[in-house]
N, CA, C and O atoms as CSV, one atom per row, in Angstrom:
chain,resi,resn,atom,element,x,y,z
A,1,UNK,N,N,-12.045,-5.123,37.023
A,1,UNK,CA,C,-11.926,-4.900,35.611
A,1,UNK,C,C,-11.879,-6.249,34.913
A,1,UNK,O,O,-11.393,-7.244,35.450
A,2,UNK,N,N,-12.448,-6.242,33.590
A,2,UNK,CA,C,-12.675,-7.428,33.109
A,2,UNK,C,C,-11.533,-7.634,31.356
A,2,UNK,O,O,-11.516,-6.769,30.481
A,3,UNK,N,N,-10.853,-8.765,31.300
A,3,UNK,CA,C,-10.285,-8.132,30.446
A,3,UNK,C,C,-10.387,-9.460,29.492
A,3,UNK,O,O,-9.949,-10.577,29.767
A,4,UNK,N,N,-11.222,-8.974,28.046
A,4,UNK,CA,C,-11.104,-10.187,26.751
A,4,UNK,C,C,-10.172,-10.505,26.605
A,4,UNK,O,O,-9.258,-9.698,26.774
A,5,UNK,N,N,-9.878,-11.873,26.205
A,5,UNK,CA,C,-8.987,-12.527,25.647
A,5,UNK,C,C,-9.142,-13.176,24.756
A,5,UNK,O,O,-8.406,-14.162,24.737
A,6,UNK,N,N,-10.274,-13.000,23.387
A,6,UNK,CA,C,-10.644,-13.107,22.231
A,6,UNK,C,C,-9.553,-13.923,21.187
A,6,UNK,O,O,-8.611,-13.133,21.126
A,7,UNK,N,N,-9.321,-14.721,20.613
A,7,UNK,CA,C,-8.403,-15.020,19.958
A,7,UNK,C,C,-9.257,-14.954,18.493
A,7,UNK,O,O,-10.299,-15.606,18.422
A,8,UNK,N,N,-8.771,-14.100,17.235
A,8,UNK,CA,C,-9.537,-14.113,16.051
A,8,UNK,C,C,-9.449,-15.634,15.368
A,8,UNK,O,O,-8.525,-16.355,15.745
A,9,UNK,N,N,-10.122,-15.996,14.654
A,9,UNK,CA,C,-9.777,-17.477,14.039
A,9,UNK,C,C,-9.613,-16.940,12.674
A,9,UNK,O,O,-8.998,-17.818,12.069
A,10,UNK,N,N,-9.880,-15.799,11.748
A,10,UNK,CA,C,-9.841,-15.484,10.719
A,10,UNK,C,C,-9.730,-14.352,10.417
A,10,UNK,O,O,-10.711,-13.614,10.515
A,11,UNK,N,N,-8.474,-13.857,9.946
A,11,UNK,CA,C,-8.394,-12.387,9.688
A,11,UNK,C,C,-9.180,-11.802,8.181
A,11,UNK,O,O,-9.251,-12.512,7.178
A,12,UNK,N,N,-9.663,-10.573,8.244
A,12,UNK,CA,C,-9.909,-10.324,7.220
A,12,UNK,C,C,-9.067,-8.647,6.511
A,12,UNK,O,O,-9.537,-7.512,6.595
A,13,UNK,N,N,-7.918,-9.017,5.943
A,13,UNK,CA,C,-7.288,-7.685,5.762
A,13,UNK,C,C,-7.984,-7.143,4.442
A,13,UNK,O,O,-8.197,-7.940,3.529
A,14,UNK,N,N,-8.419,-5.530,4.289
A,14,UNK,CA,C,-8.278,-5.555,3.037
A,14,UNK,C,C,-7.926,-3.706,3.242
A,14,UNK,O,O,-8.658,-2.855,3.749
A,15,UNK,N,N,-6.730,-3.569,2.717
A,15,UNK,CA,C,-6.783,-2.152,2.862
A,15,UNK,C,C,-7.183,-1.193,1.892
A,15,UNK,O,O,-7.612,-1.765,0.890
A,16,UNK,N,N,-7.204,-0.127,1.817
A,16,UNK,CA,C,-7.890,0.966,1.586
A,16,UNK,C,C,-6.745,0.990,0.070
A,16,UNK,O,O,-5.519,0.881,0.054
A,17,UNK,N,N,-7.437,1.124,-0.760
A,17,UNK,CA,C,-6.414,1.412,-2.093
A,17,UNK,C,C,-4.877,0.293,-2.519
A,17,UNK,O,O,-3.830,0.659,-3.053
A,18,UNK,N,N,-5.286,-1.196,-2.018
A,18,UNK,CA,C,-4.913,-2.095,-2.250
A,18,UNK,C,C,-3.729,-2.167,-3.144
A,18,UNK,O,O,-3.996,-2.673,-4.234
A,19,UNK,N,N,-2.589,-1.826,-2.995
A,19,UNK,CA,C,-1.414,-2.726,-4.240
A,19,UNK,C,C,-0.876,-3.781,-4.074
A,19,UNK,O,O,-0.453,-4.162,-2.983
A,20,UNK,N,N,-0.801,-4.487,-5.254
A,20,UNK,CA,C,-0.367,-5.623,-5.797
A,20,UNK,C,C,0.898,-5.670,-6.546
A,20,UNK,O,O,1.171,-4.736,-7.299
A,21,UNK,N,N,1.852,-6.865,-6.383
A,21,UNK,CA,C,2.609,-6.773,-7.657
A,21,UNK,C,C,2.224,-7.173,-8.667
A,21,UNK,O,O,1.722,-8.290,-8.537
A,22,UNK,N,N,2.203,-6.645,-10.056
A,22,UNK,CA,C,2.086,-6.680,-10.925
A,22,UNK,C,C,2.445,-8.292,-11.484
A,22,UNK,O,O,1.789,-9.003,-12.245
A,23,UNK,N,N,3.961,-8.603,-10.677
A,23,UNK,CA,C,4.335,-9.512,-11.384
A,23,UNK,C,C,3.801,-11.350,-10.686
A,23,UNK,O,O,3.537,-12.405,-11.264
A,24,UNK,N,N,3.848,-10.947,-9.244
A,24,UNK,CA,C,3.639,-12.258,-8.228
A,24,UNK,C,C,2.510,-11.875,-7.490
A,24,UNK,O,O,1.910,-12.604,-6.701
A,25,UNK,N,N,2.282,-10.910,-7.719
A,25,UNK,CA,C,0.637,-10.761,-6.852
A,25,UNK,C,C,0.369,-10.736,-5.625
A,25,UNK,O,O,-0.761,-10.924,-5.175
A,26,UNK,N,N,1.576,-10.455,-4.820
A,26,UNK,CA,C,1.764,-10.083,-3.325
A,26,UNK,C,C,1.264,-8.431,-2.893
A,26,UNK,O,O,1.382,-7.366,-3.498
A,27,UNK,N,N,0.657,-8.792,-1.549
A,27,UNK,CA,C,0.401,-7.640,-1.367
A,27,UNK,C,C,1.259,-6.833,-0.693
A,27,UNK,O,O,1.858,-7.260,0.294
A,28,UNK,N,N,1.423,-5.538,-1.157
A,28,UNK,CA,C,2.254,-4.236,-0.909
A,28,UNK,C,C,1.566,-3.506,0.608
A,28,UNK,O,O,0.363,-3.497,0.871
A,29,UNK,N,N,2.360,-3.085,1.239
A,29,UNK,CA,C,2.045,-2.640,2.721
A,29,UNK,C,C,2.532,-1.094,2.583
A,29,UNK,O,O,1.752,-0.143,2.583
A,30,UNK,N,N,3.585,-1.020,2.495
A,30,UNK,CA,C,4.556,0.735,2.414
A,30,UNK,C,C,5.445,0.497,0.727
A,30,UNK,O,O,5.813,-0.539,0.174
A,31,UNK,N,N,5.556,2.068,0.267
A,31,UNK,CA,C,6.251,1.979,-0.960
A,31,UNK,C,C,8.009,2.297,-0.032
A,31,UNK,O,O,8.330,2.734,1.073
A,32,UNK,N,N,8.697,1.814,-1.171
A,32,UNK,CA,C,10.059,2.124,-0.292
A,32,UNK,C,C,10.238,3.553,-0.407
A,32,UNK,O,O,10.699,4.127,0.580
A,33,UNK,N,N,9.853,4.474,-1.808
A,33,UNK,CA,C,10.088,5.659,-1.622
A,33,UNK,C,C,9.124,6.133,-2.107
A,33,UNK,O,O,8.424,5.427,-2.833
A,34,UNK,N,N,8.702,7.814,-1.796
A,34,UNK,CA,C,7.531,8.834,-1.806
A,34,UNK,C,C,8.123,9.622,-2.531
A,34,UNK,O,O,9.272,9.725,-2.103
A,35,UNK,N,N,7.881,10.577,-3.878
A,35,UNK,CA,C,8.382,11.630,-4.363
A,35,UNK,C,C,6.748,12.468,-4.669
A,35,UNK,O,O,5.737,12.092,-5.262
A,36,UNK,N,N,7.150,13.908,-3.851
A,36,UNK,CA,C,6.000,14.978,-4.981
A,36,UNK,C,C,6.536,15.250,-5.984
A,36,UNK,O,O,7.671,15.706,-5.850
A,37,UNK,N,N,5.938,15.091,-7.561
A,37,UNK,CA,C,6.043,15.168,-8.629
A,37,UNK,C,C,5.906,16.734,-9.006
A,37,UNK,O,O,6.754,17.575,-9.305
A,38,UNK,N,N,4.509,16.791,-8.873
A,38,UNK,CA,C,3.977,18.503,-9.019
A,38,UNK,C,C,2.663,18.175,-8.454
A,38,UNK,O,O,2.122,17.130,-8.092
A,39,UNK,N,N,2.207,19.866,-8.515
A,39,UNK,CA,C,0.653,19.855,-8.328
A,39,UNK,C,C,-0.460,18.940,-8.519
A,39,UNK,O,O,-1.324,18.857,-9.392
A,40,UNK,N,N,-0.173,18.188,-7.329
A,40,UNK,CA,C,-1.873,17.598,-7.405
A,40,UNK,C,C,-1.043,15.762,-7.833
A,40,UNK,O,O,-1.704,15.067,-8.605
A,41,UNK,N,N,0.173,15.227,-7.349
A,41,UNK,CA,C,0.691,14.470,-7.807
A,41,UNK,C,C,1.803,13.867,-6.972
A,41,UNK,O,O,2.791,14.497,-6.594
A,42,UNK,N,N,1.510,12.366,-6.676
A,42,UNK,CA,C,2.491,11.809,-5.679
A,42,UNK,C,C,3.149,10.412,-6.183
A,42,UNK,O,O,2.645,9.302,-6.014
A,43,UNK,N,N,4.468,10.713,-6.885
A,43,UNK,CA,C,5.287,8.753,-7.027
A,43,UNK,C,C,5.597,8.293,-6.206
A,43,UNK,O,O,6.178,8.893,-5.302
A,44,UNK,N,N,5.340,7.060,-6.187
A,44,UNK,CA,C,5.785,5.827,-5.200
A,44,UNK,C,C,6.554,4.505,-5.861
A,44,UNK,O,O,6.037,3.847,-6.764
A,45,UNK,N,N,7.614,4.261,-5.396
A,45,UNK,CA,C,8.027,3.365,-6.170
A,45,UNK,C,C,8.280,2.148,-5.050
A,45,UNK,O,O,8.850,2.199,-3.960
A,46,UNK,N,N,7.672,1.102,-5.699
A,46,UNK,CA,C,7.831,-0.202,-4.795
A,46,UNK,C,C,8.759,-1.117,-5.360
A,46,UNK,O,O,9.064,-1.001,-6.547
A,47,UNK,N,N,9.487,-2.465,-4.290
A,47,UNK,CA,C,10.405,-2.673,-4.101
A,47,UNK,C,C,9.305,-4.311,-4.146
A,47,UNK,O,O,8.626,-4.412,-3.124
A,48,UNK,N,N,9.185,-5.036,-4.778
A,48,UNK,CA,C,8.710,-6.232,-4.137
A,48,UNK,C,C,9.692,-7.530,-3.488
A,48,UNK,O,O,10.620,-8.082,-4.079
A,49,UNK,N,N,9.195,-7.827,-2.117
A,49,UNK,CA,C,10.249,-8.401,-1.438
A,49,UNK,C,C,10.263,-10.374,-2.095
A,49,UNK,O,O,11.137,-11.213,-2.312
A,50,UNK,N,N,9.234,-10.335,-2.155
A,50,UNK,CA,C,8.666,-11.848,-3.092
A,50,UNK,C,C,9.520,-12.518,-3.686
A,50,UNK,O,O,10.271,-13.444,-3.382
A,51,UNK,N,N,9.178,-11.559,-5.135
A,51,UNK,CA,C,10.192,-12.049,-6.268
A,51,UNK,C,C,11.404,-10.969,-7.020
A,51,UNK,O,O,12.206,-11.241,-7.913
A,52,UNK,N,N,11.167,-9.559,-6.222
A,52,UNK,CA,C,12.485,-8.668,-6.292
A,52,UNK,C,C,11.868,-7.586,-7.715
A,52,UNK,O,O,12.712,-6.781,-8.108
A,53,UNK,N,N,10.931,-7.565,-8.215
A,53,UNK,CA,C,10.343,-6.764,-8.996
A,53,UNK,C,C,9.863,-5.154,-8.558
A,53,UNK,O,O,9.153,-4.854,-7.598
A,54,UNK,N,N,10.383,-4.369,-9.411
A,54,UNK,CA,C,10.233,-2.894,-8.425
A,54,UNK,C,C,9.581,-2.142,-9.518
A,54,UNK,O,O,9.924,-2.261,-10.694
A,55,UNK,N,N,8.686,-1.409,-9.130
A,55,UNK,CA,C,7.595,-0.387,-9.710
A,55,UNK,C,C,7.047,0.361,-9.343
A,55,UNK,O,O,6.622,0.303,-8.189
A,56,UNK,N,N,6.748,1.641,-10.327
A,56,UNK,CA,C,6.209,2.844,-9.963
A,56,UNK,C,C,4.609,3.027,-9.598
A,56,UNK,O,O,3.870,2.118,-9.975
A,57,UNK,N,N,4.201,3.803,-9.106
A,57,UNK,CA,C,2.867,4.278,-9.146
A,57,UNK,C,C,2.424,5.498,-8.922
A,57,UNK,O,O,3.205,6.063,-8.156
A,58,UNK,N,N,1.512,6.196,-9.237
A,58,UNK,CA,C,1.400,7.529,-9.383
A,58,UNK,C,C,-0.009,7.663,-8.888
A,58,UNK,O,O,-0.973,7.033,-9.322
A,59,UNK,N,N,-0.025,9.077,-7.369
A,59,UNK,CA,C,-1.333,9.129,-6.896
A,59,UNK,C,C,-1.746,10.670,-7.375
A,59,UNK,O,O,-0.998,11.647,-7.410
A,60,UNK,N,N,-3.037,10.608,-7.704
A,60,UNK,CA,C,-3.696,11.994,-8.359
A,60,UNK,C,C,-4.616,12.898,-7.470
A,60,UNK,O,O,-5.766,12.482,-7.327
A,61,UNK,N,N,-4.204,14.348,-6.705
A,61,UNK,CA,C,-5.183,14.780,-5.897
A,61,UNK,C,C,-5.968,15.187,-6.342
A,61,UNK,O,O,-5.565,15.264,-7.503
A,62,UNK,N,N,-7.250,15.700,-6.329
A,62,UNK,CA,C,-7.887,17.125,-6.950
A,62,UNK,C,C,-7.365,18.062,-6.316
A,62,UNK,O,O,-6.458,17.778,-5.533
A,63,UNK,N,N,-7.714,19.205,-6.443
A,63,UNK,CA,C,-7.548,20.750,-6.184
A,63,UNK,C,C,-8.034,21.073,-4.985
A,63,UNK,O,O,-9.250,20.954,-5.138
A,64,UNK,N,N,-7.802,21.464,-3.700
A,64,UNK,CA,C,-8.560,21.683,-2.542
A,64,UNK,C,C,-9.732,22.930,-2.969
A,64,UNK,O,O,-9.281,23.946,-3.497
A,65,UNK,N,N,-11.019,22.840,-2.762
A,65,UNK,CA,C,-11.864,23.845,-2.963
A,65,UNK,C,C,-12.106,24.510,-1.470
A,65,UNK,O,O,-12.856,25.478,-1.340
């Protein structure tokens, strides 16, 4: 068996629906908390570890057809 040992020289992260703080511009990984709002509606409120700035965000589903 043959096994790589590849070392990357350059990462390239970019995730899927990207947050930022608003205030320092760090990137957000997990919100500290998840609330369902209502139908078709998810808050998240983040905690930024940076500079200590905390904010909401709000995700919108459609309707399952």
């Amino acid at each position: 068996m043959l096994i790589h040992t590849a070392i990357a020289t350059q990462a390239h992260f970019e995730p899927y629906g990207k947050i930022s703080c608003p205030q320092c511009s760090d990137c957000k990984v997990a919100p500290t908390r998840s609330e369902y709002h209502d139908e078709g509606c998810v808050r998240h409120a983040w905690s930024c570890e940076a500079c200590g700035y905390e904010f909401e965000t709000e995700v919108f589903f459609s309707a399952a057809t």
